[in-house]
C-alpha positions in Angstrom: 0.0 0.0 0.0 3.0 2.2 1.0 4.1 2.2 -3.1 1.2 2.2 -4.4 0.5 5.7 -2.2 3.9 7.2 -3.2 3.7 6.1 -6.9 0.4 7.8 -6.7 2.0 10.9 -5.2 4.7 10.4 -7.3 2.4 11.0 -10.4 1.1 13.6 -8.6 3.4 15.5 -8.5 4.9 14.8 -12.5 1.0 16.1 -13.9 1.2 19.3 -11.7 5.2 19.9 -12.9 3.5 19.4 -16.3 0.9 21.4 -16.7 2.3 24.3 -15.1 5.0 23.9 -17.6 2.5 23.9 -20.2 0.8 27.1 -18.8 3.9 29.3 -18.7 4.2 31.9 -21.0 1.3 34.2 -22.6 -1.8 32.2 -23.5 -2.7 34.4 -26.1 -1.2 37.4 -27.8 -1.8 40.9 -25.9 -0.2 43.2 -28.1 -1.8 43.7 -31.5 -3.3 47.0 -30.6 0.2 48.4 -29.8 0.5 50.3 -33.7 2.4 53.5 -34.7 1.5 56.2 -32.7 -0.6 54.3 -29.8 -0.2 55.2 -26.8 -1.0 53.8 -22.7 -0.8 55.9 -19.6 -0.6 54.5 -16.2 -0.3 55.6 -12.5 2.6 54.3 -10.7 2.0 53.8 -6.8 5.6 53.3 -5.0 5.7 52.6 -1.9 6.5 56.1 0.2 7.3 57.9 -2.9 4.4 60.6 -4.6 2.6 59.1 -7.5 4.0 59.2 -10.9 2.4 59.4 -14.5 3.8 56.8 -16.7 3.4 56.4 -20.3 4.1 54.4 -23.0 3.8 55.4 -26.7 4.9 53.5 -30.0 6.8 56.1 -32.2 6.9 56.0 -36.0 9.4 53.4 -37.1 12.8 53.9 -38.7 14.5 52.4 -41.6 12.4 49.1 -40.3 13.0 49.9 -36.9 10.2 50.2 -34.0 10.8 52.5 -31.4 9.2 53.2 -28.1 9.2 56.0 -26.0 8.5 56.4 -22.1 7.5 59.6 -20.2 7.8 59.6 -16.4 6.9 62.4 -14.6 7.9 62.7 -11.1 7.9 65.4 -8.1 11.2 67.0 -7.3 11.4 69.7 -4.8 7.7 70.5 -5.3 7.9 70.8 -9.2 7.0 67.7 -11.9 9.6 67.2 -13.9 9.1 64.8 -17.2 11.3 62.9 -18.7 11.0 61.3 -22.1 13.4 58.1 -23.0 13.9 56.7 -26.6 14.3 52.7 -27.7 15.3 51.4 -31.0 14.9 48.3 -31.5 16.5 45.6 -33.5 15.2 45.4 -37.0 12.5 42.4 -37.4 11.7 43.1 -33.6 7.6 43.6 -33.6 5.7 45.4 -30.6 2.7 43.7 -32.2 4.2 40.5 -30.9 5.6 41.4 -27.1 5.4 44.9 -26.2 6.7 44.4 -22.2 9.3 42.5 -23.1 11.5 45.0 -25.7 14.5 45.4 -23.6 16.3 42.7 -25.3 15.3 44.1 -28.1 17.2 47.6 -27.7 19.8 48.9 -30.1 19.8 52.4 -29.3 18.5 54.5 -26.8 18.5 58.4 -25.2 16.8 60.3 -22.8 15.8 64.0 -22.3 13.9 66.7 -20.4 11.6 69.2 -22.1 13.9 72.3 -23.3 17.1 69.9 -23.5 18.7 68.1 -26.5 18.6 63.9 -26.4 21.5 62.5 -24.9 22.2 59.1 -26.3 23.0 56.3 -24.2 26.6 54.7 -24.5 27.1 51.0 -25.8 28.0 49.6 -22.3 25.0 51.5 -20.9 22.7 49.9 -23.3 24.2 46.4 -22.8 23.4 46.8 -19.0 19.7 48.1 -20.0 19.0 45.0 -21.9 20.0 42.7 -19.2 18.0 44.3 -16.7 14.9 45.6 -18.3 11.7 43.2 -17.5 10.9 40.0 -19.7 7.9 38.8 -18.3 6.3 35.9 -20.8 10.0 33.6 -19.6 8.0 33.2 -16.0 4.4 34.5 -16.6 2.2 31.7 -15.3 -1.5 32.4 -16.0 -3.9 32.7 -13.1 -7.3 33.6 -14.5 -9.8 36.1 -16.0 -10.9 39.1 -14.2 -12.7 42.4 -14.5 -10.5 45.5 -14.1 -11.7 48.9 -14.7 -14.2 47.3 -16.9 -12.1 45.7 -19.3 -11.7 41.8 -19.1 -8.0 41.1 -18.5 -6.2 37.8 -17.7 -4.2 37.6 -15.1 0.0 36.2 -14.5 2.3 35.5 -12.0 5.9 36.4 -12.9 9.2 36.1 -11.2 12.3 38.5 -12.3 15.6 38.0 -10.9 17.9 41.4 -10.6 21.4 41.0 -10.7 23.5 43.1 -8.3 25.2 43.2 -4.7 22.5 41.8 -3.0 20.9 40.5 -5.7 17.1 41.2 -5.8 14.0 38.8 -6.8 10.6 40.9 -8.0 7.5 38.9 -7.8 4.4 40.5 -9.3 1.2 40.3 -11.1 0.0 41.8 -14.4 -3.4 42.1 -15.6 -3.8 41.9 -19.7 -6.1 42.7 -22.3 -5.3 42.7 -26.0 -7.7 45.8 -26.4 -5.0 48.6 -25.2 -1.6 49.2 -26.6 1.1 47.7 -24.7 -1.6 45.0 -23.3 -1.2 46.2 -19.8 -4.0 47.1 -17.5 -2.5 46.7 -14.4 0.8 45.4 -12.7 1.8 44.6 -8.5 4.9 43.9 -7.6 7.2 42.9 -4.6 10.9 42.9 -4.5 13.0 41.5 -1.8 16.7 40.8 -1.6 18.5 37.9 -0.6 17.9 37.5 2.9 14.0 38.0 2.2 13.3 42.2 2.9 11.0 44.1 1.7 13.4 46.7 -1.0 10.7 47.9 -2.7 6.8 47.9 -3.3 4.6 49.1 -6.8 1.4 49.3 -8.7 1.1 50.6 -12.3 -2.8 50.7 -13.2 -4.3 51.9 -16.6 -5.8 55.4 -16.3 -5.9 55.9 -20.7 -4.8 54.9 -23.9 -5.6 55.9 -27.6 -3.9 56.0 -31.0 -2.6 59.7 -32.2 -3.0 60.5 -35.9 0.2 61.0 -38.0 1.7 64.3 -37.0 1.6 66.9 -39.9 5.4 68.2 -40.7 4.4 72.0 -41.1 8.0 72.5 -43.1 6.6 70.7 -46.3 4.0 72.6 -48.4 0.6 71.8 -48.3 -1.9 71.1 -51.0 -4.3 73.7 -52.7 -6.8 73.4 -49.3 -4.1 72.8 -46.6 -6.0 76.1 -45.3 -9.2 74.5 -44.4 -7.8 71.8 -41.2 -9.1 70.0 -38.2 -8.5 70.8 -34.6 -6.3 68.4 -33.9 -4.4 68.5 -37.4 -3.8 72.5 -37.0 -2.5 72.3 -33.1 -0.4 69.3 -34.0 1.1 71.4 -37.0 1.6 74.6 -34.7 -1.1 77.0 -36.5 -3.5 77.4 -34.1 -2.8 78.9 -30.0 -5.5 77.7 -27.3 -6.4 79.9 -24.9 -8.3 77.8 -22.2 -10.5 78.7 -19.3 -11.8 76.3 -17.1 -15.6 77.5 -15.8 -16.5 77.0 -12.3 -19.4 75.3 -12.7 -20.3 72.1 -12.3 -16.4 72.3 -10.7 -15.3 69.3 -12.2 -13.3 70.3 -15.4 -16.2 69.4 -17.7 -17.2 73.4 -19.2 -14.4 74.7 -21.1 -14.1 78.8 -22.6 -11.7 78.5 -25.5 -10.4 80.9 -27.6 -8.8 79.9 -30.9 -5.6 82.1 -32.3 -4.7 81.8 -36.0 -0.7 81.3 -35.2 -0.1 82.0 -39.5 0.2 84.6 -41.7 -2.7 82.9 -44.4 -6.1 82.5 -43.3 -7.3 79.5 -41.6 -10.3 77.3 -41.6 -10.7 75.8 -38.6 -12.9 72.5 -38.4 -13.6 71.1 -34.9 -15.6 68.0 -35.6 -18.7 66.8 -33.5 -17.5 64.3 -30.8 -14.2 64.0 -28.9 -10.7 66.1 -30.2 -7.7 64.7 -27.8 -4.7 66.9 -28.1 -1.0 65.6 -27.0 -0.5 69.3 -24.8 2.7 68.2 -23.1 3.3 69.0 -19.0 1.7 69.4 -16.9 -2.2 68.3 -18.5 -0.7 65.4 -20.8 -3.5 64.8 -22.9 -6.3 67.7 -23.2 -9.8 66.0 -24.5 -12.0 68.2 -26.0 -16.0 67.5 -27.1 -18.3 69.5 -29.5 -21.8 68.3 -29.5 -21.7 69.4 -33.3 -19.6 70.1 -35.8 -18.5 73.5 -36.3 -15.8 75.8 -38.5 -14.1 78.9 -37.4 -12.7 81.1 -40.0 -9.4 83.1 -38.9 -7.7 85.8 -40.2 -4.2 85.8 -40.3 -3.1 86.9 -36.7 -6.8 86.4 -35.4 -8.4 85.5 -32.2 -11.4 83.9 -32.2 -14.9 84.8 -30.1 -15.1 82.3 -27.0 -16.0 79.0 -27.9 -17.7 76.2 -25.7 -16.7 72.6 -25.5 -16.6 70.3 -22.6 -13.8 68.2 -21.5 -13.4 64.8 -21.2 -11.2 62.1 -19.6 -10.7 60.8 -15.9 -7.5 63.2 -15.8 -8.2 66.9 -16.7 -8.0 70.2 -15.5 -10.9 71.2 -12.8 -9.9 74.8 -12.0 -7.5 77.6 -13.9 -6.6 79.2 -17.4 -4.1 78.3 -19.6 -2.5 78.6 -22.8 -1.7 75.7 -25.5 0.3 76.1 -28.6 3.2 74.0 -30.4 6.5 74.9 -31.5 9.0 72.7 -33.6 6.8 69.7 -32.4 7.4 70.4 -29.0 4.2 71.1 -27.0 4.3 74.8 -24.9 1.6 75.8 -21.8 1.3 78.7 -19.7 -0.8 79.8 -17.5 -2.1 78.2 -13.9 -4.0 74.9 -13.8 -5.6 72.6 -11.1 -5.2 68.5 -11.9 -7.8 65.9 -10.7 -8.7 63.0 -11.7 -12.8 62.4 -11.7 -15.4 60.3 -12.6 -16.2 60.2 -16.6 
């Protein structure tokens, strides 16, 4: 009876072994959504450190190279600093296939603050970057389905080792859904040293994501009716100024007073469309979401400033109080002004 029981056990044991082996890894693909110019923000929660806005964006490719790009802003001394940081990755490397996991991937990288030029990273730099940056499919183990922020998401274990003196183990979570680019919706994650301590504690969670259109290079001449543009097309190409006032009423960021300045010497017809306009605005609102319950067109003079204009705003993360002023210069998004950030209910 004794080897029949640990035969039994034995067996056991072997099925468990094997069918965990056989659920490692991703059980589907998550990433299909991740295209050029797509786009995920996040919250990161560390433990006793203020929260940080984290997002990821697929830029356009180069020469058959897919680049990413990260933003991270962070509080220091009472200010929010961003900082943007480039990856190239190796041709034949495709997002669409694991979009967490592109550290191995890098070929070149660089960094840089708003105002600065890029500084690229040197070779040994980028050799330590791709041994330490996250591969999570090698030890994702899938848990099972469930509901966050009302997206359907699967759920994985994962286990990254961190080389170093101690070296440090992260265990963690990560929630994903093959709707948003990048396939994240939410990450946890421990990591301890050696001897078992706490180092460090985080959450990332999903707060938006979208797909920005091709951005208009104002330097090449435009067709015949390159006078007549969208919203979104004109701020993107730097012929239009915003000049934003949030109304007090209902208090929550949703009744916007906007004035429209033709930023060119030719006139300008200006065609906000009926629904949702999201504008990349740059520090400190991010993402500026716009709605017109119809369409409408503004027609600007050369040098002129439009009547007020109202739209409501949209998004979890806006501006609920303050004035402001949007424009864009060499691509680079400018504001001015004083602004209030929440985050509210849609």
């Amino acid at each position: 009876m004794k080897t029949v029981a640990f035969l039994t056990a034995l067996l056991l044991s072997l099925f468990t072994l094997a069918v965990g082996a056989a659920n490692d890894g991703y059980k589907k693909s998550y990433f299909g959504a991740t295209r050029v110019g797509s786009w995920a923000q996040y919250t990161m929660k560390t433990e006793g450190q203020p929260d940080m806005a984290y997002t990821n964006a697929r830029l356009p490719d180069v020469d058959g190279h897919q680049r990413v790009e990260v933003r991270v802003e962070y509080m220091l001394q009472g200010k929010l600093i961003p900082m943007f940081t480039s990856y190239t990755l190796k041709n034949g490397y495709a997002l669409e296939t694991d979009a967490l996991g592109f550290g191995k991937a890098i070929t070149a990288m660089s960094s840089r603050q708003p105002g600065t030029p890029a500084q690229e990273m040197p070779a040994a730099m980028l050799d330590a970057v791709r041994k330490t940056m996250p591969d999570y499919v090698a030890s994702a183990q899938f848990v099972g389905t469930e509901n966050v922020g009302g997206k359907m998401s699967d759920r994985y274990r994962y286990t990254q080792h961190h080389p170093g003196t101690p070296a440090q183990i992260e265990s963690g979570e990560l929630w994903l859904n093959d709707s948003v680019p990048f396939g994240l919706v939410r990450q946890t994650a421990v990591t301890k040293d050696e001897s078992g301590k706490v180092v460090s504690r985080f959450e990332m969670l999903l707060v938006d994501s979208g797909v920005l259109k091709p951005v208009i290079d104002a330097a090449k001449p435009q067709a015949a009716h390159a006078s007549s543009m969208t919203l979104d097309e004109a701020f993107r190409a730097g012929k239009v100024e915003l000049s934003v006032s949030v109304l007090q009423s209902p208090g929550d960021g949703s009744s916007l007073s906007v004035m429209f300045k033709n930023k060119t010497d030719a006139a300008l017809k200006l065609g906000i469309p009926a629904g949702v306009t999201t504008l990349d605005v740059g520090t400190p609102l991010d993402k500026l979401r716009v709605e017109s319950a119809a369409a409408q067109t503004i027609d600007l003079s050369p040098s002129q400033t439009s009547g007020p204009v109202a739209l409501a705003q949209r998004g979890t993360r806006r501006a609920v109080n303050g004035s402001f002023t949007l424009s864009v210069y060499e691509g680079t998004p400018l504001y001015s002004g004083s602004v209030t950030m929440d985050t509210v209910k849609r």
